[in-house]
C-alpha positions as CSV (number, residue, x, y, z in Angstrom):
1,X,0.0,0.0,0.0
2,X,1.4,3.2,-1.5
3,X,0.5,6.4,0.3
4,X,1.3,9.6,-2.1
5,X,0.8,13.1,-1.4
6,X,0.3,15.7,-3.9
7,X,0.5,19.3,-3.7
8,X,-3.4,19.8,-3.5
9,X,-3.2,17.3,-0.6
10,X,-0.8,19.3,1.2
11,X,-2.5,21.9,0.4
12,X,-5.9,21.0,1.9
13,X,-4.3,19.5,4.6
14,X,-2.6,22.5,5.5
15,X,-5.6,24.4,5.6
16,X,-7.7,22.2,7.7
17,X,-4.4,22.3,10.1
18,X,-4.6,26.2,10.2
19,X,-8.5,26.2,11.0
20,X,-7.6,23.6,13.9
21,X,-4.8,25.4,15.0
22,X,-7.0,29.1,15.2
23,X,-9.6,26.9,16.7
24,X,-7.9,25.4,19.6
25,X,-5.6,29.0,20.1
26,X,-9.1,30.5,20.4
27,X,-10.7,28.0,22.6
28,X,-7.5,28.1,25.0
29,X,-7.8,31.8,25.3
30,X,-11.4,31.9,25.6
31,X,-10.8,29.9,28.4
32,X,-8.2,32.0,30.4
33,X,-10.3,34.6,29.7
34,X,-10.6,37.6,26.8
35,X,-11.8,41.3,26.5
36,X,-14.0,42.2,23.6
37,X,-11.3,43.3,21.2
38,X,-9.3,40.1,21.6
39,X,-13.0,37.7,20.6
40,X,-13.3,40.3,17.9
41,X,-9.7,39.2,16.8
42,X,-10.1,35.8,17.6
43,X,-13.7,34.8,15.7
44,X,-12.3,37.1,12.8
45,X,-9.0,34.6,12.7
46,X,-11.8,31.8,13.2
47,X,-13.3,33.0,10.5
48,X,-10.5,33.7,8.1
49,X,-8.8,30.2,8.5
50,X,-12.0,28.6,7.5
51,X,-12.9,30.8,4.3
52,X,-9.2,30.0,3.1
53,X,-10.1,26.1,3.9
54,X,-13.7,26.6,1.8
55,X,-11.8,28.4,-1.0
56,X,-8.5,26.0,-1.0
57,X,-11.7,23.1,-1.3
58,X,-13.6,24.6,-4.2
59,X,-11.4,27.1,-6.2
60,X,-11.5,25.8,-9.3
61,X,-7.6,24.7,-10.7
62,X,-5.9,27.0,-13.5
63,X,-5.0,25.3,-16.4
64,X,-0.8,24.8,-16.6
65,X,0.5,27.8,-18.9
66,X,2.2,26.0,-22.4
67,X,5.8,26.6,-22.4
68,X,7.5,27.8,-25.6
């Protein structure tokens, strides 16, 4: 059994990372304890990592440009 990664793979991989990452940061300083500004910041970086996940997931891919 042959596992192989391409760079879409990575790619989408990556991004699901980054929303999990943002996620968990958030969750962690939730818990401590935030002011406003800082949940402001935080559901905005919430937000952000999963519109680059939903983009990464359905952008469609560009055709490779001919060489000459």
């Amino acid at each position: 059994m042959k596992f192989e990664f391409t760079t879409k793979d990575l790619i989408e991989w990556g991004s699901a990372g980054l929303v999990f990452l943002s996620g968990a940061m958030t969750g962690h300083y939730a818990a401590i304890g935030m002011n406003a500004v800082q949940w402001a910041g935080a559901a905005a970086a919430v937000l952000g990592s999963v519109t680059v996940a939903v983009a990464v997931r359905v952008w469609p891919p560009q055709p490779a440009k001919a060489e000459d």
